[in-house]
VMD Tcl script that builds the backbone (N, CA, C; Angstrom):
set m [mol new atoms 363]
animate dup $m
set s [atomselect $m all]
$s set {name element resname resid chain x y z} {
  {N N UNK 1 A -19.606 -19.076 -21.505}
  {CA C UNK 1 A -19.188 -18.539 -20.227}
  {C C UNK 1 A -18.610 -17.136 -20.380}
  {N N UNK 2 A -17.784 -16.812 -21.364}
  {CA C UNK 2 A -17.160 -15.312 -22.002}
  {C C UNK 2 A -18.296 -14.223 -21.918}
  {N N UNK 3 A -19.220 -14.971 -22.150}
  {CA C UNK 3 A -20.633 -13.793 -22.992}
  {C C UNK 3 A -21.240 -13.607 -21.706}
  {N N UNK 4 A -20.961 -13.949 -20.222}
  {CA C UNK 4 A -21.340 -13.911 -18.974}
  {C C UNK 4 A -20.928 -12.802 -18.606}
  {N N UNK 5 A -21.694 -11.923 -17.848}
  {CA C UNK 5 A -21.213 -10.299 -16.983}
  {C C UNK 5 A -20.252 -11.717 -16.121}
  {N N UNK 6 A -19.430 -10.180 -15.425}
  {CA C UNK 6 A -18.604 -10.385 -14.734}
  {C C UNK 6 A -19.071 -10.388 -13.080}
  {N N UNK 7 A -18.698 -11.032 -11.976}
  {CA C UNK 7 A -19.318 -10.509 -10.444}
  {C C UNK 7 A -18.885 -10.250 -10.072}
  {N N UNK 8 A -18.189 -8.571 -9.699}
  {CA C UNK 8 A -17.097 -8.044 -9.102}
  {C C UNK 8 A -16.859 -7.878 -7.785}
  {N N UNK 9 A -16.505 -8.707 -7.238}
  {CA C UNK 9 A -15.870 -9.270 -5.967}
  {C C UNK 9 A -15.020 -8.623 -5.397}
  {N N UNK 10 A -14.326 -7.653 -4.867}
  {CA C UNK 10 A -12.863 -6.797 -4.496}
  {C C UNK 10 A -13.263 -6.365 -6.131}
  {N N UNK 11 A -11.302 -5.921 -6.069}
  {CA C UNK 11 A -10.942 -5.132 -7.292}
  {C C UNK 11 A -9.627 -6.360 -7.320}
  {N N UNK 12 A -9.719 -6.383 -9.017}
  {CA C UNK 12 A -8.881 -7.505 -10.185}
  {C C UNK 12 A -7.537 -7.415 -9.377}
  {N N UNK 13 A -6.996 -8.391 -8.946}
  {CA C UNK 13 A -5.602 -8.563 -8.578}
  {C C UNK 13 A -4.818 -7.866 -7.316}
  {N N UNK 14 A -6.141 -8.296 -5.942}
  {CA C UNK 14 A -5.571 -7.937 -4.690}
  {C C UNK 14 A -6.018 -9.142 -4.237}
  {N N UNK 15 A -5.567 -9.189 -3.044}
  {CA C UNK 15 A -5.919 -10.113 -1.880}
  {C C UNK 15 A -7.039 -10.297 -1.350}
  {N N UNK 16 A -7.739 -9.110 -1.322}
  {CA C UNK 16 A -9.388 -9.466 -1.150}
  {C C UNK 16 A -10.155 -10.093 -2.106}
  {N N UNK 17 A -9.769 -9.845 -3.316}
  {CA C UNK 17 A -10.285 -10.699 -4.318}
  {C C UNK 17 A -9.980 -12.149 -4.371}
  {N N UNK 18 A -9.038 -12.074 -4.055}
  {CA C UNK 18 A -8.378 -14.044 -3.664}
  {C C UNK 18 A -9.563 -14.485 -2.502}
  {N N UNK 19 A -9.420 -13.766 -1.296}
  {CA C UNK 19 A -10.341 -14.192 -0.181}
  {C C UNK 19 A -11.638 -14.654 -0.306}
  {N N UNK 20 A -11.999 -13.336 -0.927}
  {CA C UNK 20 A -14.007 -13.542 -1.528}
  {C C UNK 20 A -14.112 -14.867 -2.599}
  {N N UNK 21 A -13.131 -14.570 -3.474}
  {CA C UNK 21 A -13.557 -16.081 -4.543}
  {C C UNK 21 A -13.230 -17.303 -3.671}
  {N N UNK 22 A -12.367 -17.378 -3.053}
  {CA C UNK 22 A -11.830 -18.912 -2.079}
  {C C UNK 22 A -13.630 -19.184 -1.178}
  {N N UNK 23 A -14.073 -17.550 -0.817}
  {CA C UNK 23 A -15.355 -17.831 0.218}
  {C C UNK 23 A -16.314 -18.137 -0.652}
  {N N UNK 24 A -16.193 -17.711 -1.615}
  {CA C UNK 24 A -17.681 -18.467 -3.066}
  {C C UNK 24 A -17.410 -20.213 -3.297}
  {N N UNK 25 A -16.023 -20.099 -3.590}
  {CA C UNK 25 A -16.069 -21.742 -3.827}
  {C C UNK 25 A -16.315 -22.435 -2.699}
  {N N UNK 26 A -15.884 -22.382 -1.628}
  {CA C UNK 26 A -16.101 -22.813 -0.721}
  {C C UNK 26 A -17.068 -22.943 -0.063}
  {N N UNK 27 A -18.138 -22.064 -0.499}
  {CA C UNK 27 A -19.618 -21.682 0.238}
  {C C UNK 27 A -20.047 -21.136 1.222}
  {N N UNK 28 A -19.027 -20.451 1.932}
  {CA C UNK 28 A -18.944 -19.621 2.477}
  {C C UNK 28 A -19.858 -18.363 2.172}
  {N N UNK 29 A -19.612 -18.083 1.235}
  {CA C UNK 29 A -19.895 -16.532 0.716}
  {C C UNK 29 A -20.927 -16.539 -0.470}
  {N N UNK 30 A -22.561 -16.635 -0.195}
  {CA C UNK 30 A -23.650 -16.477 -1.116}
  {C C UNK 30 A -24.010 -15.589 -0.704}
  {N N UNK 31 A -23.327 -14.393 -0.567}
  {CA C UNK 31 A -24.272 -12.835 -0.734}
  {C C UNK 31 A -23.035 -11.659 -0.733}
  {N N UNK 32 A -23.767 -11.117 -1.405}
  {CA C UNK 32 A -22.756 -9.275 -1.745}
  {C C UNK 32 A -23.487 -8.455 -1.623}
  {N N UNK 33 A -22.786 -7.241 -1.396}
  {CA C UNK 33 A -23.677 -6.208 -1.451}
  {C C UNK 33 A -23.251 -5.031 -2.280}
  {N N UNK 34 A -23.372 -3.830 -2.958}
  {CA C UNK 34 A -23.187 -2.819 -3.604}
  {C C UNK 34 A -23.827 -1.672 -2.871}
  {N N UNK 35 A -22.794 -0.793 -3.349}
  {CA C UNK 35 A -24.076 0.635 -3.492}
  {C C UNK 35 A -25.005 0.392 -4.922}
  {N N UNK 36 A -26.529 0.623 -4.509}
  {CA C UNK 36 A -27.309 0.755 -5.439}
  {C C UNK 36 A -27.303 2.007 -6.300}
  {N N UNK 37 A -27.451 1.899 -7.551}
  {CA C UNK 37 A -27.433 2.892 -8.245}
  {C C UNK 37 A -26.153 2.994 -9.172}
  {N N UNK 38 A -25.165 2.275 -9.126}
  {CA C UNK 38 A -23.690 2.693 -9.729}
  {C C UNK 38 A -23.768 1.826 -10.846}
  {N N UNK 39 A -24.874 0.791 -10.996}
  {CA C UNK 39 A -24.474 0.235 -12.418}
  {C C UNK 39 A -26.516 -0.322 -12.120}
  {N N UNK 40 A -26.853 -0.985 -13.367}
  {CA C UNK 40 A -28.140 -1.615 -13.739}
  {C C UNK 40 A -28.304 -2.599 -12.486}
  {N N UNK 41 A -29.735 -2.617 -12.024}
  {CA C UNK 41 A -30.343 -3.605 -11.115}
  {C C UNK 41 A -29.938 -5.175 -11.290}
  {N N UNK 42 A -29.587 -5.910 -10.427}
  {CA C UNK 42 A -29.390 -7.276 -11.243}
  {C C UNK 42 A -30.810 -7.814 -11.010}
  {N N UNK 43 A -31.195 -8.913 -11.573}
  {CA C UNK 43 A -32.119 -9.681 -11.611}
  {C C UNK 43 A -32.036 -11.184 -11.326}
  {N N UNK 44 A -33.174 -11.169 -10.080}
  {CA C UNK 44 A -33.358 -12.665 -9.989}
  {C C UNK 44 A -32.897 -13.564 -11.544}
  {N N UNK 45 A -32.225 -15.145 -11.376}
  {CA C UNK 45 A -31.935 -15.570 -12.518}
  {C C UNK 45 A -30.777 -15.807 -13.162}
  {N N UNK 46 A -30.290 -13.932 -13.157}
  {CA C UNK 46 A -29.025 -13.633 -13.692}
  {C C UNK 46 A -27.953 -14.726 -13.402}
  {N N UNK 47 A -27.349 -14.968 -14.547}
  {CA C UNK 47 A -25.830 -15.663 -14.184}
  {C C UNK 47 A -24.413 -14.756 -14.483}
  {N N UNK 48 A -23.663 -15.096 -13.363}
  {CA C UNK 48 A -22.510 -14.518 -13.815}
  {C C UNK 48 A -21.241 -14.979 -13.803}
  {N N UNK 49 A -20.192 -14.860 -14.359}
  {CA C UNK 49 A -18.728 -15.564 -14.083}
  {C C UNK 49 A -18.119 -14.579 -12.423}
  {N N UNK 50 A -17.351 -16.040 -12.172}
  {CA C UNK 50 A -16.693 -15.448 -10.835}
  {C C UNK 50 A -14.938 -15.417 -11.043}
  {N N UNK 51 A -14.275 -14.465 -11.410}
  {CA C UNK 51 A -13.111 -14.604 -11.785}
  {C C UNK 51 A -11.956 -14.272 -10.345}
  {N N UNK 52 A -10.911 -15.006 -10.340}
  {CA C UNK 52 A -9.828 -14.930 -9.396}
  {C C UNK 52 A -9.248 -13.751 -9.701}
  {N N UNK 53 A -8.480 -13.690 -8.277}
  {CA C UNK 53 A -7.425 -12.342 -9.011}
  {C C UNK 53 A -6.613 -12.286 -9.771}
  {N N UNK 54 A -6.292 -13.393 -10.779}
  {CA C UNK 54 A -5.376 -13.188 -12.099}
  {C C UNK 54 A -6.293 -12.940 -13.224}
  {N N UNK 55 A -7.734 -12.923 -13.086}
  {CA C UNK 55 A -8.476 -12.770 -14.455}
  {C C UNK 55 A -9.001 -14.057 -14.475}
  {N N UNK 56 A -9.030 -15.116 -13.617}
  {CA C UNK 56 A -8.969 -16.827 -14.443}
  {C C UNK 56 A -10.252 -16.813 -13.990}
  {N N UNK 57 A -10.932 -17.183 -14.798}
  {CA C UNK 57 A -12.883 -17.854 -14.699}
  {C C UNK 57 A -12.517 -19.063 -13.068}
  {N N UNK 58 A -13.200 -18.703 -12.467}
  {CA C UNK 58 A -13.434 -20.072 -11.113}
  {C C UNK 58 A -14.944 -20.444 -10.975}
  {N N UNK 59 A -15.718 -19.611 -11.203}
  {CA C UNK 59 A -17.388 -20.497 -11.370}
  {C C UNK 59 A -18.547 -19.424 -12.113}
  {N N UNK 60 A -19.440 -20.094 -11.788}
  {CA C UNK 60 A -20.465 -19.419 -12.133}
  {C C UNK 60 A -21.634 -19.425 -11.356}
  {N N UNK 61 A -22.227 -18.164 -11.156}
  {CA C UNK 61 A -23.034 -18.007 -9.968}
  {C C UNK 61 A -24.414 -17.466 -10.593}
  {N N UNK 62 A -25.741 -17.842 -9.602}
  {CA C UNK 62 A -26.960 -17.952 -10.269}
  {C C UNK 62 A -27.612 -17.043 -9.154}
  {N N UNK 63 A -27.840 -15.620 -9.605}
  {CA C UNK 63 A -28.444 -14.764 -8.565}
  {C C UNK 63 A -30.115 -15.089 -8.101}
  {N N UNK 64 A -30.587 -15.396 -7.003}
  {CA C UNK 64 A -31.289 -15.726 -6.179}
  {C C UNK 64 A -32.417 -14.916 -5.263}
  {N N UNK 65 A -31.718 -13.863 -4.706}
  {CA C UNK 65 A -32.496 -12.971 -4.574}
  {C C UNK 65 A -31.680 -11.780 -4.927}
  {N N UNK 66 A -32.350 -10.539 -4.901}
  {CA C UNK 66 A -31.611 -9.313 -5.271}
  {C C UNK 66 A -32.934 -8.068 -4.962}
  {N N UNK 67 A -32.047 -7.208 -3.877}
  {CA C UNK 67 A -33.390 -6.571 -3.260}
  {C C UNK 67 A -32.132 -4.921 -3.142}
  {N N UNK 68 A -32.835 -4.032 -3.268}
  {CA C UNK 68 A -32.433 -2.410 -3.054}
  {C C UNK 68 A -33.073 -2.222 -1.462}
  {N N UNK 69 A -32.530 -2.022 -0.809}
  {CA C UNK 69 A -32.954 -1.442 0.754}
  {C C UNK 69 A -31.996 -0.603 1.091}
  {N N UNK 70 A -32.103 0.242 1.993}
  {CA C UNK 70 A -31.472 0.972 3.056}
  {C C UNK 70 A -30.689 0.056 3.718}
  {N N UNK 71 A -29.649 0.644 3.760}
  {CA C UNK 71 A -28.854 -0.369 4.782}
  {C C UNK 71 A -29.333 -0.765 5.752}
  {N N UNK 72 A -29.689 0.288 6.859}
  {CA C UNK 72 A -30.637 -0.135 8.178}
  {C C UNK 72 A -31.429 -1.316 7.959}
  {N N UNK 73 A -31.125 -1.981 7.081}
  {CA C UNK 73 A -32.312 -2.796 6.282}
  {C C UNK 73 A -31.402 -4.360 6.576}
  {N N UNK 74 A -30.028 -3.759 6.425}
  {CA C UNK 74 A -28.798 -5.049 6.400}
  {C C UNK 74 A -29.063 -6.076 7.517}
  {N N UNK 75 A -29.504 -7.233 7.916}
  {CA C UNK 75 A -29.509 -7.485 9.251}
  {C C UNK 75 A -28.439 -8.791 9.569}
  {N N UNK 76 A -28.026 -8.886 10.383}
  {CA C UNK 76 A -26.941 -10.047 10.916}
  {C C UNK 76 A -26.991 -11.054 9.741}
  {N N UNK 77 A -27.714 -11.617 9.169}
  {CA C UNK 77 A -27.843 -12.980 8.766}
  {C C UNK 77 A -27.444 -12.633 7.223}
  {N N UNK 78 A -27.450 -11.274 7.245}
  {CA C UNK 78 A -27.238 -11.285 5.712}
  {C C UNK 78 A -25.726 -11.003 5.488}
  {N N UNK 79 A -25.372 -9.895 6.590}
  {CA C UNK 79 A -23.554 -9.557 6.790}
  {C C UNK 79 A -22.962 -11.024 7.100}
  {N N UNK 80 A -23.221 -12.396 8.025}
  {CA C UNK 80 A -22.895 -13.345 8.200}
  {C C UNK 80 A -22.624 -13.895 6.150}
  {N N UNK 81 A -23.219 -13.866 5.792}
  {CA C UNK 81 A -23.894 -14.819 4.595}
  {C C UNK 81 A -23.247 -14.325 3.344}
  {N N UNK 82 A -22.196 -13.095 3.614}
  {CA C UNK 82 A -21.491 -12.039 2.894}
  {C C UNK 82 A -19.804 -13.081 3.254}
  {N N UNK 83 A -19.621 -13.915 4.032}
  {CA C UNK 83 A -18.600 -14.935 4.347}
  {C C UNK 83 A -17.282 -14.453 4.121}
  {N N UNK 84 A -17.493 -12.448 5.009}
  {CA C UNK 84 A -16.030 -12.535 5.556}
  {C C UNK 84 A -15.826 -12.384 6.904}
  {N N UNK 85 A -16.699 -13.086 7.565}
  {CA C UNK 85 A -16.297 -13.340 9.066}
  {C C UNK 85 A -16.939 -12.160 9.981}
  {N N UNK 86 A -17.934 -11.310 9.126}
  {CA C UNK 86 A -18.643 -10.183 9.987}
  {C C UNK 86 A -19.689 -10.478 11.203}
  {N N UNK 87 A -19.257 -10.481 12.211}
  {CA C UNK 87 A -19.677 -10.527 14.038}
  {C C UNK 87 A -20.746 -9.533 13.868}
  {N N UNK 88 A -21.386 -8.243 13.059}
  {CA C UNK 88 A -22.185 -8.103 13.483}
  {C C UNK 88 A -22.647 -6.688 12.324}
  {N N UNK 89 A -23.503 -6.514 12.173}
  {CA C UNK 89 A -24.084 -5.276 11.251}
  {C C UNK 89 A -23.315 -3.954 11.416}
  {N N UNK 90 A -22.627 -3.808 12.020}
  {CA C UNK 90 A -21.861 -2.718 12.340}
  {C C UNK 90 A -20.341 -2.804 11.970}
  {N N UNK 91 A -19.955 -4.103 12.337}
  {CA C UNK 91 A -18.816 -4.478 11.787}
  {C C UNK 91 A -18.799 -4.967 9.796}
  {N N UNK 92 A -19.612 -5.309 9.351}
  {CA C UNK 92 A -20.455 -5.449 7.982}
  {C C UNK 92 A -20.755 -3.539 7.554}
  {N N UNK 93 A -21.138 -3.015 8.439}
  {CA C UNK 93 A -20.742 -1.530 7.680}
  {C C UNK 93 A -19.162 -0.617 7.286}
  {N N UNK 94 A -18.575 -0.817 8.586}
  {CA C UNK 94 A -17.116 -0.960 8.362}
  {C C UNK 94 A -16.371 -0.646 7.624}
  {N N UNK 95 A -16.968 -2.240 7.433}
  {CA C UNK 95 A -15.985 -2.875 5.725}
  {C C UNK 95 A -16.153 -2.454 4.726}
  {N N UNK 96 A -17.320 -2.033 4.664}
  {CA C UNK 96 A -18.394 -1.227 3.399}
  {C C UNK 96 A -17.783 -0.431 3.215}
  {N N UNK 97 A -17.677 0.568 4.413}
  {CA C UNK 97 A -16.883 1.955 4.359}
  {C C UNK 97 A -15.825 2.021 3.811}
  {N N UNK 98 A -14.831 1.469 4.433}
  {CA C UNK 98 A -13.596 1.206 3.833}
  {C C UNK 98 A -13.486 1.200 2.469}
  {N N UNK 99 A -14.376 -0.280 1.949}
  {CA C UNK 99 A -14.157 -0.654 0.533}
  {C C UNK 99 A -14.562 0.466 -0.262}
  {N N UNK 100 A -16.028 0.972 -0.104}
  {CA C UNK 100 A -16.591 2.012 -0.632}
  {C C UNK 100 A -15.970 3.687 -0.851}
  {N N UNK 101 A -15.310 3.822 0.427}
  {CA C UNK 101 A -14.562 4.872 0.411}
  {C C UNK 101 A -15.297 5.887 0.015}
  {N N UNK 102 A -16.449 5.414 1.699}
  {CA C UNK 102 A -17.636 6.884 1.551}
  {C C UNK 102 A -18.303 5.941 2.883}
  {N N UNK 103 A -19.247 7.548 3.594}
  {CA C UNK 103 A -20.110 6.638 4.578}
  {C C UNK 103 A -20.778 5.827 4.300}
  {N N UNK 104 A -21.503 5.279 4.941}
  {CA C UNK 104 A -22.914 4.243 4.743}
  {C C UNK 104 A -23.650 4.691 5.814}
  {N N UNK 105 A -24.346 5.390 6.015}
  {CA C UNK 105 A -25.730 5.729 6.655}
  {C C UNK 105 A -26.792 5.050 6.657}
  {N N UNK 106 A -27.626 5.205 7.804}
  {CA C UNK 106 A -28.921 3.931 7.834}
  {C C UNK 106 A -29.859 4.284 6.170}
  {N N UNK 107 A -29.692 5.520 6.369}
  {CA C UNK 107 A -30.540 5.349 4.261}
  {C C UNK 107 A -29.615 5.147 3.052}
  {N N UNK 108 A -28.438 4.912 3.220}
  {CA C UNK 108 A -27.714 5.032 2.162}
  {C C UNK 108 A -28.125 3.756 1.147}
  {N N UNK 109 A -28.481 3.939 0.350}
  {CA C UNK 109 A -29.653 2.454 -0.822}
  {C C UNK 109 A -27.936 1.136 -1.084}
  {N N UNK 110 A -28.462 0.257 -0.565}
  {CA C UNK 110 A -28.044 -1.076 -1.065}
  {C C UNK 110 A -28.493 -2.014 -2.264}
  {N N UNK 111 A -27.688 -2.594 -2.525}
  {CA C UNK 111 A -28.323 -3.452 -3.209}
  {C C UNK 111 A -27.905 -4.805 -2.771}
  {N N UNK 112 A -28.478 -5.578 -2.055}
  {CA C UNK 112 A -28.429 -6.853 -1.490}
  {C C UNK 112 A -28.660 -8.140 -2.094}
  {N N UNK 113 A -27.533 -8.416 -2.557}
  {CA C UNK 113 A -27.560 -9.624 -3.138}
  {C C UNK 113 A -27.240 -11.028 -2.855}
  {N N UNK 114 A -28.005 -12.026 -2.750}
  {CA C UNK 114 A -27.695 -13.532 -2.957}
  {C C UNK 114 A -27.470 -14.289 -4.083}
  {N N UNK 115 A -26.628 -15.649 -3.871}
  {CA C UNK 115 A -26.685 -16.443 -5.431}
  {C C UNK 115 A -26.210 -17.533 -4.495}
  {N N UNK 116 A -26.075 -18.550 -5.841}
  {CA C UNK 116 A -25.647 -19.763 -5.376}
  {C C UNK 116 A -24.593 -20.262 -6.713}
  {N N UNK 117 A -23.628 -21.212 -6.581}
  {CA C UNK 117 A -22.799 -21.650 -7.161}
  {C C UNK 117 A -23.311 -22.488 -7.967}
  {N N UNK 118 A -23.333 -22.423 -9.258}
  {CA C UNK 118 A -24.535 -23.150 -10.391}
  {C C UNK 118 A -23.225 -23.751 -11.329}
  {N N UNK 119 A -21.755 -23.746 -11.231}
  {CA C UNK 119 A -21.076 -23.962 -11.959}
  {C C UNK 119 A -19.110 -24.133 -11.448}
  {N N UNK 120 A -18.871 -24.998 -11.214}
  {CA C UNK 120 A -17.030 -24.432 -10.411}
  {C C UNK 120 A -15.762 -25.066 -11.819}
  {N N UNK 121 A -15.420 -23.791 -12.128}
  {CA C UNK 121 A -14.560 -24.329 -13.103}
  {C C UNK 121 A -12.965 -24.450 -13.129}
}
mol reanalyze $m
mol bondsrecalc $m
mol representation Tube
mol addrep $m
């Protein structure tokens, strides 16, 4: 499980990071998204550890799909499926913004990711 990338969820030891892992275990939350380009493509397959905000391993997740689009690309079902309560693609950009701490424009490249919970420890 050590030798597992990490799935960086928030940032290590805030409250959003508590939220997002509570929405993974719970099942809430099988999809993330990134800016594309800031680290290697993930790949269908991939497994990764899901750590809390103290550092502590809580599962392991089995990526599912994983697609690069334009945001304009984001549609309701996928911001829903992101399981923090986003009402609507606009409100799902937002948050982006915020977190990202930069625009998101209809071309700005995503990387859209799904998984599923393959492990709860």
């Amino acid at each position: 499980m050590s030798d597992l990338p990490e799935l960086g969820l928030g940032y290590p030891g805030t409250d959003l990071r508590r939220q997002l892992v509570a929405a993974v275990l719970s099942g809430a939350k099988t999809a993330t998204a990134g800016l594309a380009g800031e680290e290697e493509p993930t790949a269908v397959g991939a497994r990764y550890r899901v750590e809390d905000e103290t550092g502590e391993p809580r599962a392991i997740v089995e990526v599912t799909e994983a697609r690069v689009v334009p945001a304009s690309e984001i549609d309701l079902a996928f911001a829903r499926d992101e399981g923090e309560g986003f009402e609507s693609v606009e409100d799902w950009r937002q948050a982006h913004e915020r977190f990202f701490e930069r625009p998101i424009d209809a071309d700005t490249m995503i990387e859209a990711i799904r998984f599923r919970v393959v492990e709860r420890l």
